[in-house]
C-alpha positions as CSV (number, residue, x, y, z in Angstrom):
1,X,1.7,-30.1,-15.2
2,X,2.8,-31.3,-11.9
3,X,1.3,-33.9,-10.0
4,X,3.8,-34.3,-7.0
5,X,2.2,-35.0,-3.4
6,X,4.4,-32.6,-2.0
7,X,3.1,-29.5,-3.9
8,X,0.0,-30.1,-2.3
9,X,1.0,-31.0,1.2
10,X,3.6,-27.9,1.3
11,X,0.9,-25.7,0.1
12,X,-1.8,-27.4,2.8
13,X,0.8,-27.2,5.4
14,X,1.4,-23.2,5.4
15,X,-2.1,-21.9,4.6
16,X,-3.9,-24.5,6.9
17,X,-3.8,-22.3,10.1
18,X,-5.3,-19.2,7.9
19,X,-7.8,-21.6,6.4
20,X,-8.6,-22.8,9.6
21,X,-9.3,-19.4,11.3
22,X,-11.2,-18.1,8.1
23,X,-13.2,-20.8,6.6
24,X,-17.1,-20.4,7.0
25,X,-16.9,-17.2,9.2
26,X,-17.2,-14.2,7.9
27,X,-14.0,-12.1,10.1
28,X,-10.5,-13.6,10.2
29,X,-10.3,-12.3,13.5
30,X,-12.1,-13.5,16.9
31,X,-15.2,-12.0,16.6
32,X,-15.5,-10.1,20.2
33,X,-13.1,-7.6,18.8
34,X,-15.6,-5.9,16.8
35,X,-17.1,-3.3,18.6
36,X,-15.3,-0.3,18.9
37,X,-16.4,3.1,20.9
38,X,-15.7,5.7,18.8
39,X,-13.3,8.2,20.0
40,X,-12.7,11.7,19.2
41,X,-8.7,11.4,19.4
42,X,-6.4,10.3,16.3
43,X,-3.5,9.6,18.6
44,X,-2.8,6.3,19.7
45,X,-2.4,4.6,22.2
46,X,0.4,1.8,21.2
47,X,3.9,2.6,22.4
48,X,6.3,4.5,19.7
49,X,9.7,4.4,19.3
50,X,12.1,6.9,18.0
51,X,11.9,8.7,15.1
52,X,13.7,8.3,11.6
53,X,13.8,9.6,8.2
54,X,11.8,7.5,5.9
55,X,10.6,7.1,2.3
56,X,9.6,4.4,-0.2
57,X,13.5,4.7,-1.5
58,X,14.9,4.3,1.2
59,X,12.6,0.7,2.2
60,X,13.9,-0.1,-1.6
61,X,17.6,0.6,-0.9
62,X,17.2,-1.8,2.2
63,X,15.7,-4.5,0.2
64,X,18.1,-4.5,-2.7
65,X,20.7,-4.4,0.2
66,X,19.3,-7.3,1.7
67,X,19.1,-9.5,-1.4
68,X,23.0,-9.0,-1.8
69,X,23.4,-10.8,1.6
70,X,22.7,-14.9,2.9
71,X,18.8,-15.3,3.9
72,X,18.4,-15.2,7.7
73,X,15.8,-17.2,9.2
74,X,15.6,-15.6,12.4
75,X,13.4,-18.3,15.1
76,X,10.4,-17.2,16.4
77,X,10.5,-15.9,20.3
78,X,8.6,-18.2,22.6
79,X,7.6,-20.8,19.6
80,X,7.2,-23.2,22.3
81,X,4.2,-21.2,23.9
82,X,2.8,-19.8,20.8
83,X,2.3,-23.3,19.3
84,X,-0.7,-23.4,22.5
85,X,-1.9,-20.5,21.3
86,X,-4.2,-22.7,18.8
87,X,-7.5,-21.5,16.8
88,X,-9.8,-21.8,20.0
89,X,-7.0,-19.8,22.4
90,X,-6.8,-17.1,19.6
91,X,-10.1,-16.2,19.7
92,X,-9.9,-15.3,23.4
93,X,-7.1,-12.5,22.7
94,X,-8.8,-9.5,21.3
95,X,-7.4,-6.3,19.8
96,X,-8.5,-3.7,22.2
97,X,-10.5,-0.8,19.3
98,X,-9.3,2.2,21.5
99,X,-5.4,1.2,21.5
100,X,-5.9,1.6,17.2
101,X,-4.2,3.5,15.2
102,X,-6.1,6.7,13.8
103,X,-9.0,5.4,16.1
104,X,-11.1,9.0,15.8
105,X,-14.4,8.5,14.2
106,X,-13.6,11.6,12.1
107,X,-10.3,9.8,10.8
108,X,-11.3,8.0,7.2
109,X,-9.4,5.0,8.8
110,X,-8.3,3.6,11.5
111,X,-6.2,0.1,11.8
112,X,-6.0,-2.3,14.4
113,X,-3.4,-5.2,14.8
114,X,-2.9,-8.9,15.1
115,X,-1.8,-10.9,18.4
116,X,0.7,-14.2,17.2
117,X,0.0,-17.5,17.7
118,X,0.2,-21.0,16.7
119,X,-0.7,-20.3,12.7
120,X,1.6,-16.9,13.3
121,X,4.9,-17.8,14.9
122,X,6.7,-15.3,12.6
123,X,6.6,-11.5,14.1
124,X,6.8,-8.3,11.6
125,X,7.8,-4.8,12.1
126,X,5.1,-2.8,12.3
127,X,5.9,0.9,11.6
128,X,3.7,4.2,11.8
129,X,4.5,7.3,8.8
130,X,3.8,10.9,9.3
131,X,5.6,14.0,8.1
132,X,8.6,12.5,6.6
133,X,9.5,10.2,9.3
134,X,8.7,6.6,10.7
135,X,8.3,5.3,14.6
136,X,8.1,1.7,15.0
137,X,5.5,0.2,17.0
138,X,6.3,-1.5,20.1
139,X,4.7,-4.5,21.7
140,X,2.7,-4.8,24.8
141,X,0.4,-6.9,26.2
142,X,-1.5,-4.0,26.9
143,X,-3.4,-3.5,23.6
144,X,-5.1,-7.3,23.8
145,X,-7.7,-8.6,25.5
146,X,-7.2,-11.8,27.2
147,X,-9.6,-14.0,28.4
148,X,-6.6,-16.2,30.0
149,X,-4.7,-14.2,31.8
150,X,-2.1,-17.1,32.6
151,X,-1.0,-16.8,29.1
152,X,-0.8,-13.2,29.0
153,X,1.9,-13.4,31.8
154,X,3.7,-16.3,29.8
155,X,4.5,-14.0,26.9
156,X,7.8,-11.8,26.5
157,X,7.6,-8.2,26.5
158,X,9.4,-8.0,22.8
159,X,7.0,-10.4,21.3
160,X,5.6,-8.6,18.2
161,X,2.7,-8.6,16.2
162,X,1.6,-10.8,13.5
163,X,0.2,-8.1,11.1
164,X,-3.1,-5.9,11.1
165,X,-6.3,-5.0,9.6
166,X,-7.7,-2.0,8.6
167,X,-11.3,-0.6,9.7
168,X,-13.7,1.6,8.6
169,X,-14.1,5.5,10.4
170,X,-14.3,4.7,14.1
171,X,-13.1,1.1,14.3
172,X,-17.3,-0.2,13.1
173,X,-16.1,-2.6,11.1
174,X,-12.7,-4.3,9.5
175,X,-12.4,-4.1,5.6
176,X,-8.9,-5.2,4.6
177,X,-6.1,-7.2,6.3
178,X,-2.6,-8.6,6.0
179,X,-1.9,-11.6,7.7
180,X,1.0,-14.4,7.1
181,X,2.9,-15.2,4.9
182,X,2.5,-12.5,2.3
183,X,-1.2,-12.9,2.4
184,X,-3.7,-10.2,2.4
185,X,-7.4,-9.9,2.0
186,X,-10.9,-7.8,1.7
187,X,-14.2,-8.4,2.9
188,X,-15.3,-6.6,-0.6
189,X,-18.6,-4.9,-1.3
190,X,-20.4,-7.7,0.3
191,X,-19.0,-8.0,3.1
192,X,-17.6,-11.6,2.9
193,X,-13.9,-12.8,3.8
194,X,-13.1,-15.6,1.0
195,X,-10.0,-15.3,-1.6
196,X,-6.7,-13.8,-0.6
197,X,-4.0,-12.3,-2.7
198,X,-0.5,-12.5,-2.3
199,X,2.6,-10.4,-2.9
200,X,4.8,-13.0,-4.7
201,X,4.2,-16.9,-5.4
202,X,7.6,-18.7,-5.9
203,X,7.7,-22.2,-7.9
204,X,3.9,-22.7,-7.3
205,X,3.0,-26.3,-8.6
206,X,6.4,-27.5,-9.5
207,X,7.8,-31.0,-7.9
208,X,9.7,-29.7,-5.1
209,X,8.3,-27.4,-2.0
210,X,7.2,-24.3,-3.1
211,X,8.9,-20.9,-1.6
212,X,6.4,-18.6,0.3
213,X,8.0,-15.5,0.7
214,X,6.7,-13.2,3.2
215,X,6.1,-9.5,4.4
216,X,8.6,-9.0,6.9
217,X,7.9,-5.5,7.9
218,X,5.1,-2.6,7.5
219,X,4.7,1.2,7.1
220,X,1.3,2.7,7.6
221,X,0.9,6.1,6.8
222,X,-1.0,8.4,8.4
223,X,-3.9,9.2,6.5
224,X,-4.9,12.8,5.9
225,X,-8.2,13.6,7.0
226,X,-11.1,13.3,4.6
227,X,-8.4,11.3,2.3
228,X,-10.0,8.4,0.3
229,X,-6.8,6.3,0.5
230,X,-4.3,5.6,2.5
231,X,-0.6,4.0,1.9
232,X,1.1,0.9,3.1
233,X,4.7,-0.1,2.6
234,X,6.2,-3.8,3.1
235,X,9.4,-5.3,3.2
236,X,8.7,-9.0,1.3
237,X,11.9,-11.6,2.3
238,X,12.4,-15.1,0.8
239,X,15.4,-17.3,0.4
240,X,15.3,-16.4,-3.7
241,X,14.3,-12.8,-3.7
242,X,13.5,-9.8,-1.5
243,X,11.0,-7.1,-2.2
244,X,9.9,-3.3,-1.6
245,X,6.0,-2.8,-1.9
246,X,3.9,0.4,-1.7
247,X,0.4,-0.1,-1.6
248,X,-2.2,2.6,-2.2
249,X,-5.3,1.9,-0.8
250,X,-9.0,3.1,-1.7
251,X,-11.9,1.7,0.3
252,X,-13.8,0.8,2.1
253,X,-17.3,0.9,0.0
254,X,-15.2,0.5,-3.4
255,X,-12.0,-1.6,-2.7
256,X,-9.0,-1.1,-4.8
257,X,-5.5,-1.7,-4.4
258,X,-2.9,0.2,-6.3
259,X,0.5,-1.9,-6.2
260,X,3.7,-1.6,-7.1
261,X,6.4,-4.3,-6.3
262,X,10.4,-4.0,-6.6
263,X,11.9,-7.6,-6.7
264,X,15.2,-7.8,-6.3
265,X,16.8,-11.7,-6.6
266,X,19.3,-13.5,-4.5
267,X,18.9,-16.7,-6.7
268,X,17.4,-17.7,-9.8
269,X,13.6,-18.6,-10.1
270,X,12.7,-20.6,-12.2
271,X,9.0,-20.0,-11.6
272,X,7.8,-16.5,-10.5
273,X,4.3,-15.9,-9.8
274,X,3.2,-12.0,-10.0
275,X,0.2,-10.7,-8.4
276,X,-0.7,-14.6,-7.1
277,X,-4.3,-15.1,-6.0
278,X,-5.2,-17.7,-3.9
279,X,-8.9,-19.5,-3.4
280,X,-10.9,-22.8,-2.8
281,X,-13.4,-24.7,-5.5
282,X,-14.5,-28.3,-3.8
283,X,-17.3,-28.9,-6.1
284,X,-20.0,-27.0,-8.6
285,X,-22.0,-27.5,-11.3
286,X,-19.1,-29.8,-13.0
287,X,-18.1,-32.0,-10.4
288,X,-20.1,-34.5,-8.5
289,X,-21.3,-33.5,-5.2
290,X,-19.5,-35.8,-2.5
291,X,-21.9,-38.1,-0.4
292,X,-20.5,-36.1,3.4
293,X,-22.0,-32.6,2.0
294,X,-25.3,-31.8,1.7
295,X,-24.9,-28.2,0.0
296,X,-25.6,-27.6,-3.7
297,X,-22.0,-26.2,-4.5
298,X,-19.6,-25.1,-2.7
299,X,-16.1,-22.7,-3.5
300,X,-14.9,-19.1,-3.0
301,X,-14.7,-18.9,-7.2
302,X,-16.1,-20.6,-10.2
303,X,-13.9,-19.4,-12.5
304,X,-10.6,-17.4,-14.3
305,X,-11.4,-14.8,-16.0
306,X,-8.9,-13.5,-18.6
307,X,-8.8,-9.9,-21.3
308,X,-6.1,-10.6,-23.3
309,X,-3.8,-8.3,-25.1
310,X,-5.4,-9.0,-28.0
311,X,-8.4,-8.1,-26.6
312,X,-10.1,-11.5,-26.2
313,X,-12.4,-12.0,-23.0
314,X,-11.6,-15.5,-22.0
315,X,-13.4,-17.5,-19.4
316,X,-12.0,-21.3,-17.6
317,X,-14.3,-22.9,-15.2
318,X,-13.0,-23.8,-12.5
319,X,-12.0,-27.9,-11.5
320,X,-11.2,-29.9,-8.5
321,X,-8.9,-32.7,-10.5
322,X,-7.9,-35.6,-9.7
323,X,-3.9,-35.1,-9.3
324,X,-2.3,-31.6,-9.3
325,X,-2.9,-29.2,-12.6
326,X,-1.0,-26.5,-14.2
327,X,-2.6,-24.9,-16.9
328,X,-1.0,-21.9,-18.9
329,X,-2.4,-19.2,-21.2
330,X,0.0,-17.3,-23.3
331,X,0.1,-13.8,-24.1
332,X,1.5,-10.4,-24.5
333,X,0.7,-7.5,-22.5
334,X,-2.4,-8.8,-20.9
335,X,-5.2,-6.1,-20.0
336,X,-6.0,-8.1,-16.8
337,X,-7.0,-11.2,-15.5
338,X,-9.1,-12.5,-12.2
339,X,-10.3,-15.5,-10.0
340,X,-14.2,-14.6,-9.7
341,X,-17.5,-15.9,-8.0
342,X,-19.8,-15.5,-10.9
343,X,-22.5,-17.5,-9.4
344,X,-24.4,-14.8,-7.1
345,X,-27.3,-16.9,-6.1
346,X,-27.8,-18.1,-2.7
347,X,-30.3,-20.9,-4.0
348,X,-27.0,-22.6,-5.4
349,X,-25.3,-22.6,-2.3
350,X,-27.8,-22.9,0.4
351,X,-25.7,-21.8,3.4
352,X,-26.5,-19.2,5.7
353,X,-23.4,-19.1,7.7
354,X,-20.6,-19.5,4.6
355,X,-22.9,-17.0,2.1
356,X,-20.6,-18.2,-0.8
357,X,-22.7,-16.0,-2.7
358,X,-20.9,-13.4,-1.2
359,X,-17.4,-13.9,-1.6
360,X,-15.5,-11.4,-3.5
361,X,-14.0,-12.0,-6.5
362,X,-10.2,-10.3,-7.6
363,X,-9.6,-8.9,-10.8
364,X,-5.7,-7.8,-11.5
365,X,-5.6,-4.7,-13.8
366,X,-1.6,-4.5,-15.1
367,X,-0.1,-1.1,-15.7
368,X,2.2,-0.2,-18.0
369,X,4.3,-2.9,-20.0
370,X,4.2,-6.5,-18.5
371,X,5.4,-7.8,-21.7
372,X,5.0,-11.5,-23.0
373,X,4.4,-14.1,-20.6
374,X,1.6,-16.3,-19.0
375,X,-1.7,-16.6,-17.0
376,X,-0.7,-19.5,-15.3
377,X,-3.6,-21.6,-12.9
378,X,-3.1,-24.1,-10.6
379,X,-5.8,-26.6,-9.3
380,X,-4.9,-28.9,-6.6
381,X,-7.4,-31.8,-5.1
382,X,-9.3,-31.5,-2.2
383,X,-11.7,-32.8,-0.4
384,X,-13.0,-29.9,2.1
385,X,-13.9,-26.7,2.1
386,X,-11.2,-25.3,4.7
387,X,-8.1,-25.6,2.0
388,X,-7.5,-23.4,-0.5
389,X,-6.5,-25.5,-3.7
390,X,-6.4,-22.6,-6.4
391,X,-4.1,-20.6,-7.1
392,X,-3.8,-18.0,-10.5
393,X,-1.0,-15.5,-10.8
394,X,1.1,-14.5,-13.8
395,X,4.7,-15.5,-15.0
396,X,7.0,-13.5,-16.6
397,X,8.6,-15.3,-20.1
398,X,11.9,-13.4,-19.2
399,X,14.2,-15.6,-16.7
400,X,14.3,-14.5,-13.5
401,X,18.0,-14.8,-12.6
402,X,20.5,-13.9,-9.4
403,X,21.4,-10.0,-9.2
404,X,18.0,-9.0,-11.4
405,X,15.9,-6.2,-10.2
406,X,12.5,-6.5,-11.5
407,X,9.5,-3.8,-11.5
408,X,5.4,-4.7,-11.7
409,X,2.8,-2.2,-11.2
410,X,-0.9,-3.5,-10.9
411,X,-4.2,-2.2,-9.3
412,X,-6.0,-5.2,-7.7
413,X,-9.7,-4.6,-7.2
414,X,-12.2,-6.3,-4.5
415,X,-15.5,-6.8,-6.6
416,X,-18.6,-8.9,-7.0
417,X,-18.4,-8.3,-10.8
418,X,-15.6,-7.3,-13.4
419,X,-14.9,-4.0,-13.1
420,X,-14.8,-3.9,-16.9
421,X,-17.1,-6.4,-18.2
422,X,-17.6,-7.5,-21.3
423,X,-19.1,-6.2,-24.5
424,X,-19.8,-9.5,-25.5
425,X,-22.2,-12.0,-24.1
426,X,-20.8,-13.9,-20.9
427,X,-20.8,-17.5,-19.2
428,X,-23.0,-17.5,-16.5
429,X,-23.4,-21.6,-16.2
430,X,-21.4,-25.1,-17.6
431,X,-23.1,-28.4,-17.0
432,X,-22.0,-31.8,-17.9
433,X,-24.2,-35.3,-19.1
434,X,-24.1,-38.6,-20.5
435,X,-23.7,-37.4,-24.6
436,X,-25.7,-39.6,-27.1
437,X,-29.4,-39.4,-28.0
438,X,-32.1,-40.0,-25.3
439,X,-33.5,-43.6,-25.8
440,X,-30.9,-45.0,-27.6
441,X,-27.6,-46.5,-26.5
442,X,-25.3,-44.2,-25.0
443,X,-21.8,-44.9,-25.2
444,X,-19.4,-44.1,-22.1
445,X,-16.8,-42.3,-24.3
446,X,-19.2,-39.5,-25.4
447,X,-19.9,-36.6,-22.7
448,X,-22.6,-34.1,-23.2
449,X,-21.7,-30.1,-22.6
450,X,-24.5,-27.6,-22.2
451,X,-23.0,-24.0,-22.0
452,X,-24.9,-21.0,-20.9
453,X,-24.1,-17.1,-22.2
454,X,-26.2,-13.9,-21.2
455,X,-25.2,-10.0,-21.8
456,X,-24.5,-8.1,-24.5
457,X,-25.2,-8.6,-28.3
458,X,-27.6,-11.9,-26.6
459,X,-29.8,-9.5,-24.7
460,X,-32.0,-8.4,-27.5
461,X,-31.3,-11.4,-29.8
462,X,-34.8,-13.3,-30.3
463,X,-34.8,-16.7,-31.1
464,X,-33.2,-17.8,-34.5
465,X,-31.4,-20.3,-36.2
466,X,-28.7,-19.3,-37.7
467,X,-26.2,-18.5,-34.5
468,X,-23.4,-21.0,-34.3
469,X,-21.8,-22.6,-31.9
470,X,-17.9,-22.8,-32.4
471,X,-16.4,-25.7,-31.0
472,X,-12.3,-26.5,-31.0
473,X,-11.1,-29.8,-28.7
474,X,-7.1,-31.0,-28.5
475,X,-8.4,-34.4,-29.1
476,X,-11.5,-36.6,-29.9
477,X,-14.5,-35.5,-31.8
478,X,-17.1,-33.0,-31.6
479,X,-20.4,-33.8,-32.7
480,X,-23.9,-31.9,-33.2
481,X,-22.8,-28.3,-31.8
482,X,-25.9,-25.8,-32.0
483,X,-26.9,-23.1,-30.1
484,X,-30.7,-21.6,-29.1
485,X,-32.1,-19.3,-27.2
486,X,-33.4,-20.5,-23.9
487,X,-37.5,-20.1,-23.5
488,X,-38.9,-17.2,-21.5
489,X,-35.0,-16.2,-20.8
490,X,-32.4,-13.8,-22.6
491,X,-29.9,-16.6,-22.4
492,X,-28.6,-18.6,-25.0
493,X,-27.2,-22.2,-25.1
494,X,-24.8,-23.8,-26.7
495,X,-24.8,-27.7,-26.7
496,X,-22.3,-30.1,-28.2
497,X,-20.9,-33.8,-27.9
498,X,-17.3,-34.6,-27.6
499,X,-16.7,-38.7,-28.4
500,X,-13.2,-39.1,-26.8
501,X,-11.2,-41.9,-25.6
502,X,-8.4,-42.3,-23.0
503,X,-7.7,-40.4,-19.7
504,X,-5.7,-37.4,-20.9
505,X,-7.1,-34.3,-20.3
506,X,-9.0,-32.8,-23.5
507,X,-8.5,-28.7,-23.6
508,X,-11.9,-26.9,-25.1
509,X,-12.8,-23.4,-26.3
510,X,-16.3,-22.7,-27.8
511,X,-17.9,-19.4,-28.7
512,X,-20.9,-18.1,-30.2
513,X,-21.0,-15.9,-33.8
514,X,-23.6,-14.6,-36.0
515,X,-23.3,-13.8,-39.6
516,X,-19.4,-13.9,-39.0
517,X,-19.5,-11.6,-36.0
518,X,-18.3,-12.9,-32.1
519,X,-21.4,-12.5,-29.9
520,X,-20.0,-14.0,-26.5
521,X,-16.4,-14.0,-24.9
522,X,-14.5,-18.0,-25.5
523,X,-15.2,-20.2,-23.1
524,X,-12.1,-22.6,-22.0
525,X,-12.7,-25.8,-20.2
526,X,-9.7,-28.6,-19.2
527,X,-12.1,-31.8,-19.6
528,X,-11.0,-34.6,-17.3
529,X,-12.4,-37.9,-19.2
530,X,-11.5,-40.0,-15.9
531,X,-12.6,-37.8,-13.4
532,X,-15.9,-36.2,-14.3
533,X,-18.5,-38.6,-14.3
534,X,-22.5,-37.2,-14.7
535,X,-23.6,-34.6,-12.6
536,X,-26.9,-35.9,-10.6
537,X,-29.1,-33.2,-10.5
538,X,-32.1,-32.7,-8.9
């Protein structure tokens, strides 16, 4: 566990402009850039440079090449006027849609890219593939839309770009974008920017600063027509490690993400985060609502999701502690794990402009042998919406060390559900209560857990007595768990008392059997005697 002040600010610090530009809206991007006229031309526009052999080996040789030499931290050009180019100055520059790439409406996509500014200092090559061969992509000022012209003439003809986006056939809408750091993200089948994934995490919750490394260059190929994917290469550069990633691409009505990610180290890492995912939990059904917020609940994801290599489907709800968390899960050869919005109900949320019943949810499908290792989450406080204090990746048990060349392949998917859900019944809700026994005393060490499963074996299971709630804490005592079937609903309901004393945190797993049989998936829960007083419910 770490609790250090300076996780959290670091963290706050470098996703704060992202946050900023994303939270509530629905488009990271300023919103007049939307329309596009549909063109029947798949040429662009954008100024090309000469043309060189490329493939995905020879982006790899150049990364293990740069690991071997001293990190360069090259300065941003024209920092100075970039820092004024703040959140309400970025949404007057605008991506014109005919200067795209692939803009034809018969091309199955088309990508558009990012101006810098004050939350993107940091520029990356952006490169076009076709036939064997690469061209990078030159600035100009000409491919923007600028409301303030002044500040079109104040910008160098070199300056760069800060990444892009990809849009559905004929520029209607954006679907998928890269954008600082090593972020990326997808509006997913609803349509609703929330989470991002990253390429790498580096010493994520640990005392010191953590290490963002970051996608320094791209390759977009040129999609064939009537292709349903299209491939992306990066360069990923960091003071620890550098990085050669293809990403293959499927969308837009079913998002998925096939990745595969060549580390190579300059130092040792103690704690390396693969296939990170990033989102925000304020409050929900566990944690009080503050007195500033009027909404029911509000966060991007309610939960970790976990299919071990076992074969156990595991579920943590999510928390907004106190001090900085690090929880770990064990295990070997996991089948996949995900950060996911399970919640789907706009009655919990109650806000039309956010629709965090929207918000996609990322599930992180390994391939081939990841070995042993952990699902490792991190829950940072906060106190608004607009910082993203989750974070979920997994770390290798190998060390990483200096010289080490490393291989993961994963497919991430965009979804609203699990793309392989579970056989067993599921948690759909977790609720907290003053424990004890109504008109009687109740003491303040005994808390009250009411857990909800639906699906599978529970769909068709009619009320009986006989199905038991199986109940494990690290500490304290559990007293009276049961389970019954909730009236005019297929759900059933576990229920349970935990007497505990003290402020250290009291791990949790419960699951429902029958005659010796497991009906529902376990559910986890990191109980925070200090910090989770009685939810006041309405």
């Amino acid at each position: 566990m770490a609790s250090s002040r300076s996780v959290e600010t670091n963290r706050r610090d470098v996703i704060a402009g992202l946050a900023a530009l994303c939270a509530g809206a629905s488009l990271p991007f300023p919103a007049f850039a939307q329309a596009a006229a549909a063109t029947s031309s798949d040429k662009t526009s954008l100024p090309l440079g000469k043309a060189e052999p490329y493939s995905f080996e020879i982006l790899k040789a150049r990364a293990e090449k740069l690991a071997s030499e001293p990190y360069k931290d090259t300065p941003p050009k024209a920092a100075d006027i970039l820092e004024t180019v703040d959140f309400d100055a970025y949404q007057k520059i605008a991506f014109k849609p005919e200067m795209a790439l692939w803009p034809s409406q018969d091309m199955p996509f088309s990508a558009q890219l990012f101006h810098l500014g004050r939350y993107f200092k940091a520029p990356v090559e952006m490169h076009v593939v076709e036939n064997g061969a690469e061209q990078p992509i030159g600035y100009t000022p000409d491919a923007f839309s600028f409301k303030d012209a002044a500040m079109r003439k104040k910008l160098p003809a070199d300056l760069g770009y800060a990444g892009f986006r990809l849009m559905e056939p004929g520029g209607k809408a954006d679907w998928l974008a890269f954008l600082g750091a090593s972020y990326f993200r997808s509006a997913g089948p609803d349509g609703q920017y929330g989470m991002s994934a990253r390429g790498l995490a580096i010493d994520t919750g640990l005392a010191r600063p953590e290490e963002f490394p970051h996608f320094s260059g791209f390759w977009l190929h040129r999609p064939e027509a009537g292709a349903t994917s299209m491939i992306v290469d990066a360069l990923l550069e960091s003071e620890s490690c550098t990085g050669a990633y293809r990403f293959v691409i499927s969308g837009p009505t079913t998002i998925v993400m096939d990745i595969t990610a060549n580390l190579y180290m300059r130092k040792d890492i103690e704690r390396l985060g693969i296939a990170p995912l990033t989102s925000m939990y304020w409050y929900g059904e566990t944690t009080p609502r503050p007195n500033k917020d009027w909404r029911p609940e509000v966060h991007d994801s309610d939960g970790l999701a976990m299919w071990t290599g076992a074969g156990e489907r595991l579920w943590r709800p999510l928390n907004n502690p106190e001090v900085t968390r690090t929880s770990s899960f064990t295990d070997d050869n996991p089948r996949g794990f995900g950060l996911l919005q399970r919640d789907r109900d706009f009655a919990e949320y109650q806000d039309d402009g956010a629709f965090y019943e929207k918000r996609p949810g990322v599930w992180i499908e390994p391939v081939g042998d990841w070995g042993k290792g952990e699902v490792q989450l991190l829950e940072i406080p906060t106190d608004d919406e607009i910082y993203d204090n989750i974070a979920a990746y997994w770390k290798p048990a190998e060390p990483i060390t200096a010289g080490s060349a490393h291989t993961f392949e994963y497919k991430l998917h965009w979804v609203a559900e699990e793309p392989y859900p579970p056989h067993v019944g599921r948690v759909v809700a977790t609720r907290l209560g003053q424990g004890g026994t109504p008109g009687q005393e109740r003491p303040d060490n005994v808390k009250k857990f009411v857990v909800d499963f639906e699906g599978g074996p529970l769909t068709k299971l009619k009320q009986r007595f006989d199905v038991e709630a199986v109940v494990d804490a690290s500490r304290g005592t559990v007293d009276n768990p049961f389970a019954i079937k909730v009236v005019g609903t297929d759900r059933w309901r576990a229920i349970f008392d935990l007497e505990v004393d003290g402020e250290e945190p009291v791990e949790l797993r419960l699951y429902l059997t029958l005659e010796g049989e497991t009906l529902t998936e376990t559910w986890l829960y990191q109980y925070l005697p200090a910090a989770a007083p009685p939810v006041q419910r309405s």
